[in-house]
Biopython code that builds the backbone (N, CA, C, O; Angstrom):
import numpy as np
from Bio.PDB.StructureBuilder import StructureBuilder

atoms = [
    (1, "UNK", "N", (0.849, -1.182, 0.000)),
    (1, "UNK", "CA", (0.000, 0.000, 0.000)),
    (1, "UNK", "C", (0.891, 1.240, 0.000)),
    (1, "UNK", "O", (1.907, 1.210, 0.694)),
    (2, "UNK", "N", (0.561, 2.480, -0.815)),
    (2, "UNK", "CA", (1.326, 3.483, -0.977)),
    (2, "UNK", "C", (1.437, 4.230, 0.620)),
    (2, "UNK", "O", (0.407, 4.301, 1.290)),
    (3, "UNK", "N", (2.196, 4.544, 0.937)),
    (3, "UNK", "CA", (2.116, 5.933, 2.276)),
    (3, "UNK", "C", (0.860, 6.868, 1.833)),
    (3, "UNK", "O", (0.702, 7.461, 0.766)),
    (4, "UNK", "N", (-0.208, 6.807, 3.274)),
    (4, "UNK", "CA", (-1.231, 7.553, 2.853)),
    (4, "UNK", "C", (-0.430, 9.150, 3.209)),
    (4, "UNK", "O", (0.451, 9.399, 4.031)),
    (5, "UNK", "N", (-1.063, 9.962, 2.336)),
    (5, "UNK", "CA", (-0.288, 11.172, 3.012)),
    (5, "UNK", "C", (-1.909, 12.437, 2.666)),
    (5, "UNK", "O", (-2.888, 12.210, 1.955)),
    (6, "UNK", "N", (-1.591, 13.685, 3.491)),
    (6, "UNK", "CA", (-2.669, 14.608, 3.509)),
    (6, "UNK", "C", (-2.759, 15.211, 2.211)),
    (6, "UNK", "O", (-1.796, 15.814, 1.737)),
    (7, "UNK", "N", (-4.349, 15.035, 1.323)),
    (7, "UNK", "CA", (-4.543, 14.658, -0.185)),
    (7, "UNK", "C", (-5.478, 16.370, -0.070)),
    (7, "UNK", "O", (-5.358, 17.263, -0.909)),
    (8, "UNK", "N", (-6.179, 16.425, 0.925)),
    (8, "UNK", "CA", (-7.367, 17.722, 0.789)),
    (8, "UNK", "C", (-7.677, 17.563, 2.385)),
    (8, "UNK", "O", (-7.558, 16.744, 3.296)),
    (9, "UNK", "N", (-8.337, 19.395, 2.025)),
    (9, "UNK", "CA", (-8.782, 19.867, 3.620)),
    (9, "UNK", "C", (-10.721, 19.921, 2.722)),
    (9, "UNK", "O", (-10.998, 20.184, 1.552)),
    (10, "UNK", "N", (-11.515, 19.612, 3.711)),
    (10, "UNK", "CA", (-12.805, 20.195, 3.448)),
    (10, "UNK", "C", (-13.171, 21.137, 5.271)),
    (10, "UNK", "O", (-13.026, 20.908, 6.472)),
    (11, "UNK", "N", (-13.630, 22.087, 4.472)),
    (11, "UNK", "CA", (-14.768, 22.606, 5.490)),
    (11, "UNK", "C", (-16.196, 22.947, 5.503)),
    (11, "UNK", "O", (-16.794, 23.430, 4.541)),
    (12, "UNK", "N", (-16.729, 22.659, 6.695)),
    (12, "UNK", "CA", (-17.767, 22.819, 6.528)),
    (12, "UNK", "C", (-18.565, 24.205, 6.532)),
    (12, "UNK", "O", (-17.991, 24.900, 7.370)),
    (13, "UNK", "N", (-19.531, 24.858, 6.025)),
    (13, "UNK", "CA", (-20.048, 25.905, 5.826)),
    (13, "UNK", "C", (-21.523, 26.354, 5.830)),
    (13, "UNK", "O", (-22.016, 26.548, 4.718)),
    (14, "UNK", "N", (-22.099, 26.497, 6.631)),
    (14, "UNK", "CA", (-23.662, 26.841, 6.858)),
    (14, "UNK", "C", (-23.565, 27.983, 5.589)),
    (14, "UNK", "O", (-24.566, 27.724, 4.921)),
    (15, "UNK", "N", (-22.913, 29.026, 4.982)),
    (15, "UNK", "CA", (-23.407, 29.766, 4.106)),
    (15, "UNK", "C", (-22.520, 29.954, 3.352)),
    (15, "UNK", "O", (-21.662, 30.768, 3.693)),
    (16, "UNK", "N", (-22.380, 29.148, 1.816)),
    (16, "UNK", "CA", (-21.403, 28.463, 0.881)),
    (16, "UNK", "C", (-20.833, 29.662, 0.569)),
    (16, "UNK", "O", (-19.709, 29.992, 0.949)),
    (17, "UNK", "N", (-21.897, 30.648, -0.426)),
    (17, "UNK", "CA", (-21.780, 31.831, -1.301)),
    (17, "UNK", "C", (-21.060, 32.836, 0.047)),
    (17, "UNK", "O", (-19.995, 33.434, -0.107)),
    (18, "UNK", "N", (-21.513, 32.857, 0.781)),
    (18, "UNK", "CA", (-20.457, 33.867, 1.999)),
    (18, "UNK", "C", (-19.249, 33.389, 2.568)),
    (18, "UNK", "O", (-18.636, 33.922, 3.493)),
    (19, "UNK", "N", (-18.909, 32.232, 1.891)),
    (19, "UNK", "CA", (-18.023, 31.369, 2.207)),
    (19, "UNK", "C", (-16.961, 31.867, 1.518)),
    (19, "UNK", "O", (-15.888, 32.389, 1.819)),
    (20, "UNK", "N", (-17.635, 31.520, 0.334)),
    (20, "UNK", "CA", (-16.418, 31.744, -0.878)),
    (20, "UNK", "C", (-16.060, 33.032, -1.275)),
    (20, "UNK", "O", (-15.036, 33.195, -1.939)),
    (21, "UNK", "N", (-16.885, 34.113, -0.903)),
    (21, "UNK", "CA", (-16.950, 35.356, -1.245)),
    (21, "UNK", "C", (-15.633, 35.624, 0.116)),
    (21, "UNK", "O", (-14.820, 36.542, 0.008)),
    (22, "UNK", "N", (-15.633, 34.824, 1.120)),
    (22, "UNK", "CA", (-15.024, 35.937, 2.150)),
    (22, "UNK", "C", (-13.172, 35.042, 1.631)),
    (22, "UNK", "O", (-12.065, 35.580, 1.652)),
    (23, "UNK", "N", (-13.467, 33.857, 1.303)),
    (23, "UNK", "CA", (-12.437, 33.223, 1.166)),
    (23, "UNK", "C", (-11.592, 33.927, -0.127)),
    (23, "UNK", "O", (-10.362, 33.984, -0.121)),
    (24, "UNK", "N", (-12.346, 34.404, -1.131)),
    (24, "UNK", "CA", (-11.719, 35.011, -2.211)),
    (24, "UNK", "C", (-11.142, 36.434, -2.293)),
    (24, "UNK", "O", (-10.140, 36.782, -2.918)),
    (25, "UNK", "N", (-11.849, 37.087, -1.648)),
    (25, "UNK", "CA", (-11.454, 38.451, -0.622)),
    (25, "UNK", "C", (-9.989, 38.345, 0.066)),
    (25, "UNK", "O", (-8.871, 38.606, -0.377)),
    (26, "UNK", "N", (-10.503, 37.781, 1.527)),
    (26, "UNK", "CA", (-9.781, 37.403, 2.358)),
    (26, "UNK", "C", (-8.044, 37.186, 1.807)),
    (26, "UNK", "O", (-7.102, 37.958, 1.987)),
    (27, "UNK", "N", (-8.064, 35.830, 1.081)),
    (27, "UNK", "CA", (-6.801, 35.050, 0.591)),
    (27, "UNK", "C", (-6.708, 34.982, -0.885)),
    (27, "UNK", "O", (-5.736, 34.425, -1.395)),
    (28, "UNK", "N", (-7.737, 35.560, -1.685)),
    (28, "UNK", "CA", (-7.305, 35.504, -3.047)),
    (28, "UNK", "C", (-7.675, 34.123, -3.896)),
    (28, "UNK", "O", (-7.164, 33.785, -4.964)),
    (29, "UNK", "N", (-8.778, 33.358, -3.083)),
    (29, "UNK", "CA", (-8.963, 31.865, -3.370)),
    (29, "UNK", "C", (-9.972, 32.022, -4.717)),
    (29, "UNK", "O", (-10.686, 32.972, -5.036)),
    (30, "UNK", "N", (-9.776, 30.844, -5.322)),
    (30, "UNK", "CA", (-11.140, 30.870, -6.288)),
    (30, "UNK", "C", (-11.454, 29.348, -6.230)),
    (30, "UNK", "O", (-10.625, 28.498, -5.904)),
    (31, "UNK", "N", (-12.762, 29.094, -6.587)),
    (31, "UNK", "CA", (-13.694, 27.973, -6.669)),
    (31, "UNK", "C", (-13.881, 27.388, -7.798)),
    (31, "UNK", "O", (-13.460, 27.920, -8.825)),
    (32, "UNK", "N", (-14.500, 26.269, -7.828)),
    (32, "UNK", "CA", (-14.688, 25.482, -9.104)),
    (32, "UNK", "C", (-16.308, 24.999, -8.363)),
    (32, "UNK", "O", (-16.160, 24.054, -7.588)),
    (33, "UNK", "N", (-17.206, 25.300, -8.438)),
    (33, "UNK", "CA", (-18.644, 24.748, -8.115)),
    (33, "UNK", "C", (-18.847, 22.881, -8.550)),
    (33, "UNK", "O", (-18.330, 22.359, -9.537)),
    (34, "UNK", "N", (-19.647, 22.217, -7.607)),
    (34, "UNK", "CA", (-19.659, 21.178, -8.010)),
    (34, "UNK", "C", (-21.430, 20.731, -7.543)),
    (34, "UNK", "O", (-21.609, 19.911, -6.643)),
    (35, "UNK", "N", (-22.238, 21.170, -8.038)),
    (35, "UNK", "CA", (-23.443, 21.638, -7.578)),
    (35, "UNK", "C", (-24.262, 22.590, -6.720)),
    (35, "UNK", "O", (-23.799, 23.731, -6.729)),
    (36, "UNK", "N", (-25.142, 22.461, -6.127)),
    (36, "UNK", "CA", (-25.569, 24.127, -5.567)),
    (36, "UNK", "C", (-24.732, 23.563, -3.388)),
    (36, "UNK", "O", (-24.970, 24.078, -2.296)),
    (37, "UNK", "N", (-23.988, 22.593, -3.711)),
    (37, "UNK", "CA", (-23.799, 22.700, -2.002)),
    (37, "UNK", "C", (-22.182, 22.399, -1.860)),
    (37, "UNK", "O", (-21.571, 22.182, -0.813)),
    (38, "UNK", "N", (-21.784, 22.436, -2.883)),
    (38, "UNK", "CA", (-19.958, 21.941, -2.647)),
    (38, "UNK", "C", (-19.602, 22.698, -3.931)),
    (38, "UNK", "O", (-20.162, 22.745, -5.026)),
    (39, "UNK", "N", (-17.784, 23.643, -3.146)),
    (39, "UNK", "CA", (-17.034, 24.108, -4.086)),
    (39, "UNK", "C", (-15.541, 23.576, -3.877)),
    (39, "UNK", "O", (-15.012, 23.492, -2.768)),
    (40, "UNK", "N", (-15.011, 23.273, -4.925)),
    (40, "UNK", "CA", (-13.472, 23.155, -4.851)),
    (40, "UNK", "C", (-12.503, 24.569, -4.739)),
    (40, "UNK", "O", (-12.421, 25.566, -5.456)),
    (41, "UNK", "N", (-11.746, 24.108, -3.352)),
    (41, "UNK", "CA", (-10.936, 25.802, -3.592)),
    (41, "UNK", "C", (-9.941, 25.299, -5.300)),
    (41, "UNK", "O", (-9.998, 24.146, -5.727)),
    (42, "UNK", "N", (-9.280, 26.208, -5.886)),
    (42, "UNK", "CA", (-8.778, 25.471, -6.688)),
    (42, "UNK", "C", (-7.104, 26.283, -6.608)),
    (42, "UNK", "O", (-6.239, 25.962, -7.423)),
    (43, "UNK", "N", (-6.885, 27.157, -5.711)),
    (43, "UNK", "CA", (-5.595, 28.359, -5.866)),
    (43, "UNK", "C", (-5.376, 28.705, -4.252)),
    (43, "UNK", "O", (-4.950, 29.779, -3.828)),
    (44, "UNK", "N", (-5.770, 27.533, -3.431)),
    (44, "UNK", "CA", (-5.598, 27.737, -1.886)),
    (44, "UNK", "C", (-3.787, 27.518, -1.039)),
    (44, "UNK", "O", (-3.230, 28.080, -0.096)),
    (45, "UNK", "N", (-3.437, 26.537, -1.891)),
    (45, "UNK", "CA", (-1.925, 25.668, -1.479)),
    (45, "UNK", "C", (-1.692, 24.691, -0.969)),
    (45, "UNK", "O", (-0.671, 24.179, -0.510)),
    (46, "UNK", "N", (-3.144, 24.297, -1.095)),
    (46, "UNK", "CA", (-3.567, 22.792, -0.815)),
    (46, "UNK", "C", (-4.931, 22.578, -1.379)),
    (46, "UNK", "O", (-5.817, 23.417, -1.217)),
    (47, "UNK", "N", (-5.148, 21.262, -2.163)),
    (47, "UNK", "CA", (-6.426, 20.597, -2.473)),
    (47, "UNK", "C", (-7.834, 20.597, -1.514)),
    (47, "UNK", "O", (-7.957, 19.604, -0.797)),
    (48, "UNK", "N", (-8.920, 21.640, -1.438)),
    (48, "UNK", "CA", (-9.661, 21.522, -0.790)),
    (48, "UNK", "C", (-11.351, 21.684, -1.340)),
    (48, "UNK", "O", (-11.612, 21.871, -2.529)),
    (49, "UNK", "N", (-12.339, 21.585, -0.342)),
    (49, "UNK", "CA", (-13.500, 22.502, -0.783)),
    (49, "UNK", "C", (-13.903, 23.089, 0.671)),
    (49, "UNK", "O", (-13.292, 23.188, 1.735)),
    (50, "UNK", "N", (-15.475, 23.506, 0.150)),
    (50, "UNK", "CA", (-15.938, 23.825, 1.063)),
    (50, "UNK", "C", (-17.664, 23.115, 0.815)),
    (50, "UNK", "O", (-18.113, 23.012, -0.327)),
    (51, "UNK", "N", (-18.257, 22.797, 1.711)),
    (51, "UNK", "CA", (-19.182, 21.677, 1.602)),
    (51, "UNK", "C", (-20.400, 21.905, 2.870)),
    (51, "UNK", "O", (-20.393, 21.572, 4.055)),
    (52, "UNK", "N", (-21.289, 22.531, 2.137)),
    (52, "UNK", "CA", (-22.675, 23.225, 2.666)),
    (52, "UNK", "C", (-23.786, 22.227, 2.921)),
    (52, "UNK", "O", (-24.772, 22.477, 3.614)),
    (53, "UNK", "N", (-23.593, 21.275, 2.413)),
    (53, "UNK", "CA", (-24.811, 20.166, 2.951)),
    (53, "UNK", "C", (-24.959, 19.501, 4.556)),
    (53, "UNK", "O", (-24.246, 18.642, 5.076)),
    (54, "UNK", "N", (-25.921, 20.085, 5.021)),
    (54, "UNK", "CA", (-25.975, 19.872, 6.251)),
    (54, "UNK", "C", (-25.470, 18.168, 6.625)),
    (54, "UNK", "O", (-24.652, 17.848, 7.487)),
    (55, "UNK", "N", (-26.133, 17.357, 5.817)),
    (55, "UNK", "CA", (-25.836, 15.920, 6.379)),
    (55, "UNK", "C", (-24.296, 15.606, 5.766)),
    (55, "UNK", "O", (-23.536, 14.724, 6.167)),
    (56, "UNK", "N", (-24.101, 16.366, 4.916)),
    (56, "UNK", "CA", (-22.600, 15.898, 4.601)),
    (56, "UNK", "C", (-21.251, 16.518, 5.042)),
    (56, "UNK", "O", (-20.160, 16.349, 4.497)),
    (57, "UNK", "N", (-21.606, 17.464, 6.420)),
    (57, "UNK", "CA", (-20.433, 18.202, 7.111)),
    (57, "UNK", "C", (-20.047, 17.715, 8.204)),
    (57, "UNK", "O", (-20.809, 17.365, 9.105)),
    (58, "UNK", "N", (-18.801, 17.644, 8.231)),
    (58, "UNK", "CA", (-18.096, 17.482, 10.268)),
    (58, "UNK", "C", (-17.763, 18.452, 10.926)),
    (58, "UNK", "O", (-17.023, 19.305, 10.436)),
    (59, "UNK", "N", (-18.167, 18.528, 11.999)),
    (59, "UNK", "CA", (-17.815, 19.565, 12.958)),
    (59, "UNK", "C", (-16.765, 20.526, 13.015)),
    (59, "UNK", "O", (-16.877, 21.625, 13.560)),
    (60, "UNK", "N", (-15.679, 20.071, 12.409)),
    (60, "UNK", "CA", (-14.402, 20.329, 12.412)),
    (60, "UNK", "C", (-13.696, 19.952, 10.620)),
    (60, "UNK", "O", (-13.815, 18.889, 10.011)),
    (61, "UNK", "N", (-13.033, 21.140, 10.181)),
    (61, "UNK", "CA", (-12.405, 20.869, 9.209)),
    (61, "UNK", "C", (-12.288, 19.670, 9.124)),
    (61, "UNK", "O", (-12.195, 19.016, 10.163)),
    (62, "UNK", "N", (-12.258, 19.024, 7.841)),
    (62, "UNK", "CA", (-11.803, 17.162, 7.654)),
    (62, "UNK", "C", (-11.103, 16.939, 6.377)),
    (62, "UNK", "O", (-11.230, 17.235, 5.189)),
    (63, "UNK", "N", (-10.400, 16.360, 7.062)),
    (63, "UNK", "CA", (-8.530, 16.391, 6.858)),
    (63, "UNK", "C", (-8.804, 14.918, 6.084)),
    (63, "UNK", "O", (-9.500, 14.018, 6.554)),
    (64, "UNK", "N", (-7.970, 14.870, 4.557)),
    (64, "UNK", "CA", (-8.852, 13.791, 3.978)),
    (64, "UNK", "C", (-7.444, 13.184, 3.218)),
    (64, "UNK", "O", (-6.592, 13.955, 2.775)),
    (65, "UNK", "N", (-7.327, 11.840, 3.137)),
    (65, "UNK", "CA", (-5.912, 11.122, 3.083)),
    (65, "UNK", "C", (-5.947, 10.779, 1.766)),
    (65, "UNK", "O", (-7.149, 10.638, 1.544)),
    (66, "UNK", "N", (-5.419, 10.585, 0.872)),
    (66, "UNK", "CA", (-5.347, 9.930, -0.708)),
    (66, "UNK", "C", (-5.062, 8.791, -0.611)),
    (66, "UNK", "O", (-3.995, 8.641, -0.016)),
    (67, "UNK", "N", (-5.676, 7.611, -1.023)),
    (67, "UNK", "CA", (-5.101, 5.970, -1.491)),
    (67, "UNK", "C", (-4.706, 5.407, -2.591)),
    (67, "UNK", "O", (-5.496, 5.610, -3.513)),
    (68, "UNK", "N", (-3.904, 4.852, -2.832)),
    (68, "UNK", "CA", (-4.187, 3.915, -4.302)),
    (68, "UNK", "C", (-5.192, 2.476, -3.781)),
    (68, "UNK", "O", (-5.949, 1.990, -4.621)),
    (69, "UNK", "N", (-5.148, 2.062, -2.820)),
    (69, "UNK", "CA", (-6.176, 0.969, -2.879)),
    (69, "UNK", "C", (-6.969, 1.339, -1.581)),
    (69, "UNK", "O", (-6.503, 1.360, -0.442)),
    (70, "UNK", "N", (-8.308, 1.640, -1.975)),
    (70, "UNK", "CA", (-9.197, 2.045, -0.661)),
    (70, "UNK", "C", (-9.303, 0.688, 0.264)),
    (70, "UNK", "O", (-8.767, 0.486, 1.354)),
    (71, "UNK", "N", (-10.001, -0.023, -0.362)),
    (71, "UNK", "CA", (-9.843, -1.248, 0.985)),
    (71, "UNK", "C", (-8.274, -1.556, 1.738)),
    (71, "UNK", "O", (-8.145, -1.760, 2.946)),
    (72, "UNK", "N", (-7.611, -1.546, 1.155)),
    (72, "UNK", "CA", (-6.465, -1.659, 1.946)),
    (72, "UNK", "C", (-6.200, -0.845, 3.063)),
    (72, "UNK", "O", (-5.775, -1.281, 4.132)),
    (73, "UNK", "N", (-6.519, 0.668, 2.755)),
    (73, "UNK", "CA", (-6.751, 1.832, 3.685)),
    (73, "UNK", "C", (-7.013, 1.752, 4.833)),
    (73, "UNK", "O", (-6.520, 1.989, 5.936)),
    (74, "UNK", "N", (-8.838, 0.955, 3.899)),
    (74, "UNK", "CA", (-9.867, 0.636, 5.163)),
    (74, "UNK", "C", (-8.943, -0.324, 6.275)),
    (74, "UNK", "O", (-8.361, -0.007, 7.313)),
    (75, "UNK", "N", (-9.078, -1.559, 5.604)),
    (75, "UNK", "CA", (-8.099, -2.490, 6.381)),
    (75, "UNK", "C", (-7.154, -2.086, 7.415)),
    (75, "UNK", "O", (-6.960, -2.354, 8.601)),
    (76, "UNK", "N", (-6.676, -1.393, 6.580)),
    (76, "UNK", "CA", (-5.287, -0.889, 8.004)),
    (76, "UNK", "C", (-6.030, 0.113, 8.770)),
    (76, "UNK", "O", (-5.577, 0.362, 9.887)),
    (77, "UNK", "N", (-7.197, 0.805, 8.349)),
    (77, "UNK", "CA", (-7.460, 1.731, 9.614)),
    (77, "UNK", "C", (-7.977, 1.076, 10.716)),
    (77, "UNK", "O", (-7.769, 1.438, 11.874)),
    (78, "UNK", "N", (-8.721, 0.015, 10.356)),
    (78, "UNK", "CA", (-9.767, -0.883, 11.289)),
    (78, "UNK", "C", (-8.240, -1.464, 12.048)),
    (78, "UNK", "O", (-7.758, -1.155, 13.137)),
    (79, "UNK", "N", (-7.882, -2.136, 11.300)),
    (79, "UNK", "CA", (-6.812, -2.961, 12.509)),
    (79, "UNK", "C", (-5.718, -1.867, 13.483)),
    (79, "UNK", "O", (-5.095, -2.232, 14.480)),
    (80, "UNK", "N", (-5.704, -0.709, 12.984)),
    (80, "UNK", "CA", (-4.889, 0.354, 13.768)),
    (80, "UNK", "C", (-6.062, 0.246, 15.243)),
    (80, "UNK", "O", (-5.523, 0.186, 16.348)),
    (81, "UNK", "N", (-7.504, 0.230, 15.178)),
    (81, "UNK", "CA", (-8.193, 0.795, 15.812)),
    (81, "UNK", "C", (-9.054, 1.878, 15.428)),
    (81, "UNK", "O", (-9.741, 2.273, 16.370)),
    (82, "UNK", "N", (-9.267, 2.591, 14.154)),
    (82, "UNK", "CA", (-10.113, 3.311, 13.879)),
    (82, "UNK", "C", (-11.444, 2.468, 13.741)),
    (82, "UNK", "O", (-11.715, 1.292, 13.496)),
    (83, "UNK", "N", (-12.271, 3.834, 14.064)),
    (83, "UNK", "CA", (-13.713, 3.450, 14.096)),
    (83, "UNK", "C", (-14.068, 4.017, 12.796)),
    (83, "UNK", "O", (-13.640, 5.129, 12.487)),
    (84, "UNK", "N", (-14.883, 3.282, 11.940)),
    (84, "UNK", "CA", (-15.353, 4.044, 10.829)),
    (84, "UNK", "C", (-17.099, 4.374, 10.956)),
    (84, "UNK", "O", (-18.071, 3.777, 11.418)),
    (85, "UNK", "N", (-16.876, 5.528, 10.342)),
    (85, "UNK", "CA", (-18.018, 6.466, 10.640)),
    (85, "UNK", "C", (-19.207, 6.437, 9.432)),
    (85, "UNK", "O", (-20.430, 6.565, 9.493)),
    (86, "UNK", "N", (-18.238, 6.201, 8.266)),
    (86, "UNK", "CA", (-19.292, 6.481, 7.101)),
    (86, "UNK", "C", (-18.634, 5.382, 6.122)),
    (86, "UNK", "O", (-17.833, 5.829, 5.301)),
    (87, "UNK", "N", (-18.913, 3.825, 6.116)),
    (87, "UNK", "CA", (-18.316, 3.082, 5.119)),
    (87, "UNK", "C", (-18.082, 3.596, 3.549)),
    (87, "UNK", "O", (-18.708, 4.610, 3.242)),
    (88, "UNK", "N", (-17.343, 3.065, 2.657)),
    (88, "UNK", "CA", (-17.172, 3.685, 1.196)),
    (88, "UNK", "C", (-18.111, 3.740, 0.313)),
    (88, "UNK", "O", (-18.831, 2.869, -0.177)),
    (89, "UNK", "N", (-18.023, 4.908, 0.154)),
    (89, "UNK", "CA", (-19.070, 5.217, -0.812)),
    (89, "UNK", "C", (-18.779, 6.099, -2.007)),
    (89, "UNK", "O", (-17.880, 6.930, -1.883)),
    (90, "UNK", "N", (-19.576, 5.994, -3.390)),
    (90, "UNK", "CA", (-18.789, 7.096, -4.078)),
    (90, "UNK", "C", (-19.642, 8.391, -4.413)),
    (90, "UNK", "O", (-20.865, 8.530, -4.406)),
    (91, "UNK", "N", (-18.320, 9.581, -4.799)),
    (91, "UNK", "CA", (-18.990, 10.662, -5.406)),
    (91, "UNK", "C", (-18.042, 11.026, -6.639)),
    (91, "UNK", "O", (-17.089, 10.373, -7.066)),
    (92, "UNK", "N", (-18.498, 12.109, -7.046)),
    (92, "UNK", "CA", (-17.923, 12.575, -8.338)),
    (92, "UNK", "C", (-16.920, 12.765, -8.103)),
    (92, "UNK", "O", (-16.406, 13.512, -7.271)),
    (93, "UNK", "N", (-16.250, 11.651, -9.304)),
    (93, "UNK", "CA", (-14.681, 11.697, -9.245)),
    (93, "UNK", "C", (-14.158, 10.219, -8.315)),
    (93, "UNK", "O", (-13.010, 9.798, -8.463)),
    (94, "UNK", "N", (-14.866, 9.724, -7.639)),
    (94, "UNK", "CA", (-13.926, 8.826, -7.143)),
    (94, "UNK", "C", (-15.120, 8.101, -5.660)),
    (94, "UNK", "O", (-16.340, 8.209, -5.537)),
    (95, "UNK", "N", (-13.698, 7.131, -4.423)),
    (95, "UNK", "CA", (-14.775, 6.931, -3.436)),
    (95, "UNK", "C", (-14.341, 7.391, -2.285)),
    (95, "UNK", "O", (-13.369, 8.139, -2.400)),
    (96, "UNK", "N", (-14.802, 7.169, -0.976)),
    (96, "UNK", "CA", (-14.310, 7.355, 0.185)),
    (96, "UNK", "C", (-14.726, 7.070, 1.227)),
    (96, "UNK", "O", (-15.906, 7.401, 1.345)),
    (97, "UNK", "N", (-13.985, 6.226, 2.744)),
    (97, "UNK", "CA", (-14.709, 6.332, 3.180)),
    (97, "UNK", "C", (-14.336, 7.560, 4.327)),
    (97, "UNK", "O", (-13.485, 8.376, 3.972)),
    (98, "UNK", "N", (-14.991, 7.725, 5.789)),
    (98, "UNK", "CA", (-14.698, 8.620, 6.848)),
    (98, "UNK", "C", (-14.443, 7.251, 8.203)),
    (98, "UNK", "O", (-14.924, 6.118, 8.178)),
    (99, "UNK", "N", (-13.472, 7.906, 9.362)),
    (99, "UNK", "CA", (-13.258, 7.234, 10.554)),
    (99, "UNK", "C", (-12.537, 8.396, 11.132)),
    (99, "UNK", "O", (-11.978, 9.349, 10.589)),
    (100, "UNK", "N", (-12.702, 8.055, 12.423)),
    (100, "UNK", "CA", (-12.134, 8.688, 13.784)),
    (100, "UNK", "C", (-11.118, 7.772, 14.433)),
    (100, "UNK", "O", (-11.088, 6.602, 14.814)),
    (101, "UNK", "N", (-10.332, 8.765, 14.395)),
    (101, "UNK", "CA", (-9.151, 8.055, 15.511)),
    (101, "UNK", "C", (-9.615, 7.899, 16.807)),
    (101, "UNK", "O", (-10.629, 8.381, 17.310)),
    (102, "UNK", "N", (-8.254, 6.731, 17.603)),
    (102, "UNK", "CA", (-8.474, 7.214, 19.050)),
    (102, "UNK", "C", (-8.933, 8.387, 19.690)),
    (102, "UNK", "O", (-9.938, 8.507, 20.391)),
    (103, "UNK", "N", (-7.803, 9.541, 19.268)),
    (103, "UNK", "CA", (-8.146, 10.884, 19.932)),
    (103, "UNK", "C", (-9.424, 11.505, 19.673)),
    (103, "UNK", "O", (-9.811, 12.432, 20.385)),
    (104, "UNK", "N", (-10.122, 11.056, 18.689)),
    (104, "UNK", "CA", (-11.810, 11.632, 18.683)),
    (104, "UNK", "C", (-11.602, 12.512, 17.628)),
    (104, "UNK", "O", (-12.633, 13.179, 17.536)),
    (105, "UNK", "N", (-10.404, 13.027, 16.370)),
    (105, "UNK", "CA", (-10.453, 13.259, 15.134)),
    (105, "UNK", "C", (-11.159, 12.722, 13.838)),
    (105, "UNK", "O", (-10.593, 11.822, 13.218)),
    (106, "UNK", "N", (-12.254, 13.172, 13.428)),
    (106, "UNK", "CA", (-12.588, 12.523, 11.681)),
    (106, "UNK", "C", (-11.854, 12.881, 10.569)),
    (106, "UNK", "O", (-11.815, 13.969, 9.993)),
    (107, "UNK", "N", (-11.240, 11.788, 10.316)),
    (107, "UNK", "CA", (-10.510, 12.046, 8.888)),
    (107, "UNK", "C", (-11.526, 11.196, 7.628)),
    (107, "UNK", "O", (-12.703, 10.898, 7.828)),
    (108, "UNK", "N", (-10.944, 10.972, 6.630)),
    (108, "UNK", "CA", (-11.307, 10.477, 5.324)),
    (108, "UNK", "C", (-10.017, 9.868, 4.850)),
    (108, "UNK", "O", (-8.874, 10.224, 5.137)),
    (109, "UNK", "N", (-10.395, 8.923, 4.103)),
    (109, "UNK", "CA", (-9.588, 8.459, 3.220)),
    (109, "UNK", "C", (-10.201, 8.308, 1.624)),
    (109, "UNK", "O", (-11.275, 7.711, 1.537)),
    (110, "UNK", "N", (-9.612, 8.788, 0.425)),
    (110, "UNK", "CA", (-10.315, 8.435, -0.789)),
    (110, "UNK", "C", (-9.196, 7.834, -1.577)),
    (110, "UNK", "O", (-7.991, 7.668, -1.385)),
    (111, "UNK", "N", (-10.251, 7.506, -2.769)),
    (111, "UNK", "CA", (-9.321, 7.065, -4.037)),
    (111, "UNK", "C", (-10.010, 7.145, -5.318)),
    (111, "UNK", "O", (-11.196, 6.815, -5.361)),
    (112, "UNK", "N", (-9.320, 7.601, -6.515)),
    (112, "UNK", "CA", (-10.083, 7.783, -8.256)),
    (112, "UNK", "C", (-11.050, 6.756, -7.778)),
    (112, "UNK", "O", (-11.169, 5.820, -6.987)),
    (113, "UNK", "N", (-11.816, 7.597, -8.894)),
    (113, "UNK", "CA", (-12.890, 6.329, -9.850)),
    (113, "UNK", "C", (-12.153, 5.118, -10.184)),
    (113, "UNK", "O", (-12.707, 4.208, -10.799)),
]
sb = StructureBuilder()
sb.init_structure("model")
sb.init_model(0)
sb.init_chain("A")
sb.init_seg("    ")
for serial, (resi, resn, name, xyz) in enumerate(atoms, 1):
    if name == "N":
        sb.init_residue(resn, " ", resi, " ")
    sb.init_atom(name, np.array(xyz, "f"), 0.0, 1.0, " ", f" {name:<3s}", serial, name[0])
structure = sb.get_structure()
């Protein structure tokens, strides 16, 4: 299995369009829209979005790992001791699943289509 290493940040956002407006202001960021509730930053300095759907946000920024083989991922997270939160599933572009560490962090892990 490749070294997972930190692939994208998402955050979550109760108000997308004031999101991106303050983010583009703010730092100079721009977006790539990926329906009316998720944007890709695309000029941040790291791979991210920002992600307005109430059922599809974590509390806390979520810090999201890249794979070449997702089950393997899975595999090693379960036997580390992670708890998984949201088994694999896919979206545009690829799959992923979510787990929490010991310390009570949610990360992600994905991989292409």
């Amino acid at each position: 299995m490749t070294h997972l290493k930190i692939d994208y940040v998402e955050f979550a956002s109760g108000e997308l369009d004031g999101s991106k407006a303050f983010f583009a202001k703010a730092f100079g960021w721009t977006f790539q829209d990926y329906g009316p509730t998720y944007a890709a930053m695309t000029n941040a300095g790291l791979d991210g979005g920002l992600q307005s759907d109430p059922d599809e946000t974590s509390a806390a920024p979520l810090v999201i790992l890249k794979a070449d083989d997702l089950e393997a991922a899975l595999k090693s997270v379960t036997d580390a001791g992670g708890d998984i939160l949201r088994p694999i599933f896919s979206f545009p572009g690829g799959r992923r699943f979510h787990f929490r560490e010991p310390g009570g962090n949610e990360l992600a892990v994905w991989s292409e289509a």
